[in-house]
C-alpha positions in Angstrom: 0.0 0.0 0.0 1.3 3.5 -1.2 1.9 5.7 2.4 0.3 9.0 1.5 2.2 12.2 2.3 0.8 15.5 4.1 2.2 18.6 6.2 1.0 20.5 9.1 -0.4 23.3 6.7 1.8 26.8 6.8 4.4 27.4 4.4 7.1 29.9 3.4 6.0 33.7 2.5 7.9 35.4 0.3 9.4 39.0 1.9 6.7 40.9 -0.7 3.9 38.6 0.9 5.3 38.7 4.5 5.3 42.9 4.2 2.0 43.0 2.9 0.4 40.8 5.6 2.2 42.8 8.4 1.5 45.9 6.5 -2.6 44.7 7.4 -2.1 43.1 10.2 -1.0 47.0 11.8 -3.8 48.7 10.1 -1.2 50.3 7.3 -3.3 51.1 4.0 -2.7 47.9 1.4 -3.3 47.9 -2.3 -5.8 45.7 -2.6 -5.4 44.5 -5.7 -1.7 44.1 -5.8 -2.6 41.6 -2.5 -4.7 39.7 -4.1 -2.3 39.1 -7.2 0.4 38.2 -5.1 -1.4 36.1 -2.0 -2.7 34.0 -5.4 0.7 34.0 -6.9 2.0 32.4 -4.1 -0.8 30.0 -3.4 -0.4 29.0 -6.7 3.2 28.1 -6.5 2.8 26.8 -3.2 0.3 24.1 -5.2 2.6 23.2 -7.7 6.1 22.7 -5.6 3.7 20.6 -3.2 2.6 18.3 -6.6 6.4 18.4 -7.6 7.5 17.1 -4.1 5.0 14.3 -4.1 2.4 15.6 -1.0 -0.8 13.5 -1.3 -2.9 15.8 0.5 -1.7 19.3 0.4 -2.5 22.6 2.0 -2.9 26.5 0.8 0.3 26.9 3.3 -1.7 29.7 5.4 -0.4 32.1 2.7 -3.1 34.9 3.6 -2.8 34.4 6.8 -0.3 36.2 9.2 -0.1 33.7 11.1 -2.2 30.3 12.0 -3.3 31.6 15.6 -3.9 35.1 15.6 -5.5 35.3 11.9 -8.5 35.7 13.4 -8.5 39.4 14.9 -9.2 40.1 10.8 -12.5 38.0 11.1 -13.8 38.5 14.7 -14.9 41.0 17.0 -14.0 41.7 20.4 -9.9 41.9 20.2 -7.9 44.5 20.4 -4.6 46.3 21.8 -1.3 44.2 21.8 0.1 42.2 25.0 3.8 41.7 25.0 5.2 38.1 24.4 6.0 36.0 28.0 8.8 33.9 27.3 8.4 30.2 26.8 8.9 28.4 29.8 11.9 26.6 28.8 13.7 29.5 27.7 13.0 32.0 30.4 16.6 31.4 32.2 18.6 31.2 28.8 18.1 35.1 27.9 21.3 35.0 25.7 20.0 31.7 23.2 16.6 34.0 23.3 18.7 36.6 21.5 20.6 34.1 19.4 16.6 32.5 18.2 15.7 35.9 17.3 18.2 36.9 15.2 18.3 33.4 13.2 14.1 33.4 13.1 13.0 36.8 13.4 11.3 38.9 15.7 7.7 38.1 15.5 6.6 41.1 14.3 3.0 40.6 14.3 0.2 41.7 16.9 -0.7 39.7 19.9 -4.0 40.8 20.8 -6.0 40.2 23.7 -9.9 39.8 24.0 -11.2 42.6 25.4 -15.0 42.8 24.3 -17.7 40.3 23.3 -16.1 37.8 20.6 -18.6 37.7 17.6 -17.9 36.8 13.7 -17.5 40.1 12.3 -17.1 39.0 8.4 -16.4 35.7 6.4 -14.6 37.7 3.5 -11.4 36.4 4.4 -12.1 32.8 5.0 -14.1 32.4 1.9 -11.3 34.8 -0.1 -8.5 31.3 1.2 -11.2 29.3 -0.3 -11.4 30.3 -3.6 -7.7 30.7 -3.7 -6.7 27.4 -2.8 -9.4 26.2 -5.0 -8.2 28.1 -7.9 -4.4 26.6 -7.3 -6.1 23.4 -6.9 -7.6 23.4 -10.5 -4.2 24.8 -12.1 -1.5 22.7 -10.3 -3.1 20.3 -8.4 -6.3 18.5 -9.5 -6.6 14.8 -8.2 -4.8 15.7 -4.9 -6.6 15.7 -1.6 -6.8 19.4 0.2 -6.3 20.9 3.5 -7.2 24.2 5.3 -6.3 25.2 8.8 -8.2 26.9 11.1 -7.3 28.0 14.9 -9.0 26.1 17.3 -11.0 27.6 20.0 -8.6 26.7 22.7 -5.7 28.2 20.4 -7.3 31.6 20.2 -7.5 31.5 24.1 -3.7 30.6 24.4 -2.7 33.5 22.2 -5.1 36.3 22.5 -5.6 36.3 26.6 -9.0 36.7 28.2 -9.4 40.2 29.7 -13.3 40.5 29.4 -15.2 37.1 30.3 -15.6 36.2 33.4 -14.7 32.5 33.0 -12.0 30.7 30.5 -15.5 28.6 29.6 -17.4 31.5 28.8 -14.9 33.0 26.8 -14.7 29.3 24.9 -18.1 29.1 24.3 -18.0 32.7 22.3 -15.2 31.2 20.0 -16.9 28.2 19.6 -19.9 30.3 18.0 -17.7 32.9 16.2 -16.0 29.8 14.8 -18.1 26.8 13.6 -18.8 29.0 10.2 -15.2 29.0 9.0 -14.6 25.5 9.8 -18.3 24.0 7.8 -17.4 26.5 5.0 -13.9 24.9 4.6 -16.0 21.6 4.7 -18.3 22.8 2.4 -16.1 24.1 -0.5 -14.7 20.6 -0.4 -11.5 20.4 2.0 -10.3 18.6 4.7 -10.7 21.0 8.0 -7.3 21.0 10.2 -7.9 22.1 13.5 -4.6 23.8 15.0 -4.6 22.9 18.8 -1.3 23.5 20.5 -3.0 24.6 23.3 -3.6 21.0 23.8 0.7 20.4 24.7 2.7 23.6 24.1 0.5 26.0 26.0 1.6 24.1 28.7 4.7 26.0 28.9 3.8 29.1 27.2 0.3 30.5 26.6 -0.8 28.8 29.9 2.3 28.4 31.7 0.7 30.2 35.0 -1.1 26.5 35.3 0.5 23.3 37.4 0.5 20.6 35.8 -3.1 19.3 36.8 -4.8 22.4 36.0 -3.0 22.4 32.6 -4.6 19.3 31.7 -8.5 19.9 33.0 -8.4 22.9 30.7 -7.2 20.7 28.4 -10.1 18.9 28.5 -12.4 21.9 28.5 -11.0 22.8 25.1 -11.3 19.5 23.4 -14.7 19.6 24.5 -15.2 23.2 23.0 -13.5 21.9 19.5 -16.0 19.0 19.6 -18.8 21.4 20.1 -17.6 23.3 17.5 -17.0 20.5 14.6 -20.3 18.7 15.5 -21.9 18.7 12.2 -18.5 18.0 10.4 -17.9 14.1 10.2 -15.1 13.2 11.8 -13.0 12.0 8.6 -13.4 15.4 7.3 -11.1 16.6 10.2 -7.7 16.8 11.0 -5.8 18.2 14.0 -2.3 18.7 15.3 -0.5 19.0 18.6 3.2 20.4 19.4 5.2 21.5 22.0 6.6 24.4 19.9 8.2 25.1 16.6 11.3 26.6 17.6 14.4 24.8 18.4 14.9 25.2 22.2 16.0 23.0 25.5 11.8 22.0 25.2 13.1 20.6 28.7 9.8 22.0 30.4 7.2 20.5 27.6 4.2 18.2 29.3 4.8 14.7 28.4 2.6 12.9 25.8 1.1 10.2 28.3 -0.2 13.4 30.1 -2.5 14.5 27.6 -2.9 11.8 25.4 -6.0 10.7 26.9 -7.6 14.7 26.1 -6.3 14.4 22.2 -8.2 11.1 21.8 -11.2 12.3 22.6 -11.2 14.9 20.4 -13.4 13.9 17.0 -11.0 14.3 14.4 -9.9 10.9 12.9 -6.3 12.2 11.8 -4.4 13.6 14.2 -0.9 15.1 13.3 1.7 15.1 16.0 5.8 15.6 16.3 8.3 12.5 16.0 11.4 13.9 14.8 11.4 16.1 18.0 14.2 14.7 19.9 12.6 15.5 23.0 9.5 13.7 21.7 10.7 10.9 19.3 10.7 8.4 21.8 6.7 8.9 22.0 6.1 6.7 19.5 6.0 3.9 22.1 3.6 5.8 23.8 1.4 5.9 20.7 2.0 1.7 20.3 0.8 0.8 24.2 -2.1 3.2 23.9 -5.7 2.4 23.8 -5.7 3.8 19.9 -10.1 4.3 18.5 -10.5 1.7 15.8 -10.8 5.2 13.6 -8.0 7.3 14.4 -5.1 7.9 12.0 -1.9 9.0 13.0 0.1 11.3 10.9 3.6 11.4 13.0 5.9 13.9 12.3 8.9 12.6 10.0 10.9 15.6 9.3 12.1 18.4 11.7 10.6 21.6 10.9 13.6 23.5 12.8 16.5 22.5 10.9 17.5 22.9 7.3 19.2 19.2 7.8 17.4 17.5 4.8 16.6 14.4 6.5 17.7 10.9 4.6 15.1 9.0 3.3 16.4 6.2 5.0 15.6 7.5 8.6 12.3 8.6 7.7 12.1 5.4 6.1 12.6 4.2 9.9 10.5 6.6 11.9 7.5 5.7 9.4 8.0 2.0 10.2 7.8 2.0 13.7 3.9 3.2 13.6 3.6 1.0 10.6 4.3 -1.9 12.3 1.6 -1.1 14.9 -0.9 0.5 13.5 -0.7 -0.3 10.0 -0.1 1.2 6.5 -3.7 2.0 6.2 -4.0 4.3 9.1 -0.5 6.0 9.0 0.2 9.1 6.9 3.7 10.6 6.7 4.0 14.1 8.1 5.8 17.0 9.6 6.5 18.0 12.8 5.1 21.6 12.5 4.6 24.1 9.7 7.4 25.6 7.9 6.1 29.0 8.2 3.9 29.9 11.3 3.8 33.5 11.3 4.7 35.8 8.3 8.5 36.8 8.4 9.5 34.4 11.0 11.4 31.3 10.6 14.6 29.2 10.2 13.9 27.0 7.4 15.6 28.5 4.1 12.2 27.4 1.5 14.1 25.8 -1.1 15.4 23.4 1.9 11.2 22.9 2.8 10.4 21.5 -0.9 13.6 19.4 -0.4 12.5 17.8 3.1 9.1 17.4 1.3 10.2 15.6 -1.8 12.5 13.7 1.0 9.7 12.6 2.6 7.6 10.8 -0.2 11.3 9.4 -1.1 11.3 7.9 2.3 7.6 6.5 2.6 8.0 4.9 -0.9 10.6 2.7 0.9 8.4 0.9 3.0 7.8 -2.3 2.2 
């Protein structure tokens, strides 16, 4: 049986894309015109190097986006101002490799808004503009492949945009999951697989929620797989996709929750394919955490074959490697060969050179072809 191929969803922007989106995303006048010719431009080659590199079931790589949690200020009400970044856990005591990280990725340059006012859709424009982009690259460069779209989960939006007007993390969850449900059944609708983002479900854990012990970490957890499955209700579940990190950037991770912790919470959420890191080397050892767990007849891993923090170009032989190990458990059929994390989470932020992504991506159909 032929392994099919995927990524977690964002992609390299280009530094005329990346300007324009953080040109919007602070409320600086854009052509609109010149962004829609470019955002399709690079859809549409974003389509067509996926094809080249072999991806079975490829994504729009978040290319209008600014970035795949805090998008959503565009399309909702009730967020505004900008709250300064808290360190990640891990790298709070390590100021100097914080330096060193921002001059090799960037500076994240976009805005961090919090919730300040009752959360509401304030226009689909944006969600259905993705849609007929991706479906437009679709028909030129990739008709008969399978398509993604990502979307922020409700718990995400909470991890990166704080609460500072609900009384109650669950009443502020139960606004998102309202303001929403419409993008995720439109991307349904027009066709797509629907990828829920939910980091919030492991890496929160030492960032966005990093205020929490341990135990409290993992009942809110809880409450937000039970807001996603609230949300995604009328969506069957093999429509849906979701991934889980402990952070895309390459630091000690030596504070990240551990898997068994909240593995139980990410199998109870209702998508059937759930994308996860395994080339991590603070989480590749997981895998045998995957094997001795109670696994739903239904569920299909996508582990994480390549590293999404390294330009290493991974041989095809060790992903040949990672692959079988959940092959041998769980079988061809209900593996898919993935990434650990996007290649470009927020618009002019990164390490990954992008001819080095379409490299690790043709590297990993190379490496799933050679399981036998």
């Amino acid at each position: 049986m032929r392994i099919l191929t995927t990524h977690v969803g964002s992609l390299p922007r280009g530094d005329e894309l990346a300007r324009l989106l953080l040109d919007k995303d602070h409320g600086k006048p854009v052509d609109d015109a010149l962004f829609e010719q470019v955002v399709q431009a690079a859809i549409d080659d974003a389509v067509r190097k996926q094809a080249e590199a072999g991806v079975d079931i490829m994504s729009d790589g978040e290319l209008g986006k600014v970035g795949y949690a805090t998008y959503i200020t565009e399309r909702l009400e009730g967020f505004g101002g900008h709250v300064d970044r808290t360190p990640a856990k891990d790298l709070a005591d390590f100021p100097e490799l914080r330096k060193k990280l921002t001059a090799i990725m960037g500076s994240q340059e976009f805005v961090r808004a919090a919730c300040v006012g009752p959360v509401k859709l304030r226009t689909m424009e944006p969600c259905h503009a993705d849609i007929r982009r991706f479906k437009t690259a679709m028909e030129r460069h990739g008709k008969g492949a399978r398509g993604f779209m990502n979307a922020a989960s409700p718990g995400l939006v909470t991890a990166f945009q704080p609460n500072q007007h609900y009384p109650t993390h669950e009443a502020y969850l139960a606004a998102l999951v309202d303001a929403m449900r419409p993008e995720y059944e439109a991307i349904v609708a027009a066709g797509f697989d629907l990828q829920l983002d939910c980091p919030d479900l492991a890496m929160a854990a030492h960032t966005g929620f990093q205020h929490l012990s341990e135990a409290e970490f993992v009942e809110r957890s809880w409450q937000h797989v039970e807001a996603l499955n609230e949300a995604t209700k009328n969506i069957p579940r093999e429509k849906l996709r979701m991934h889980i990190c402990w952070g895309n950037y390459e630091g000690p991770h030596h504070c990240d929750i551990a898997l068994e912790k909240v593995l139980d919470v990410v199998l109870a959420a209702r998508p059937s394919t759930i994308l996860f890191e395994a080339a991590n080397p603070r989480h590749e050892h997981e895998w045998e955490v995957w094997k001795n767990a109670p696994l739903p007849e239904d569920k299909i891993l996508a582990p994480g074959l390549i590293d999404s923090c390294s330009n290493y170009v991974e041989h095809p032989e060790l992903i040949r490697q990672r692959l079988e190990r959940f092959v041998s458990f769980r079988g061809a059929e209900r593996v898919v060969a993935s990434t650990d994390c996007g290649f470009g989470t927020f618009a002019n932020y990164g390490k990954i050179d992008p001819a080095v992504t379409w490299m690790k991506l043709a590297a990993l159909r190379q490496g799933a072809d050679r399981v036998e």
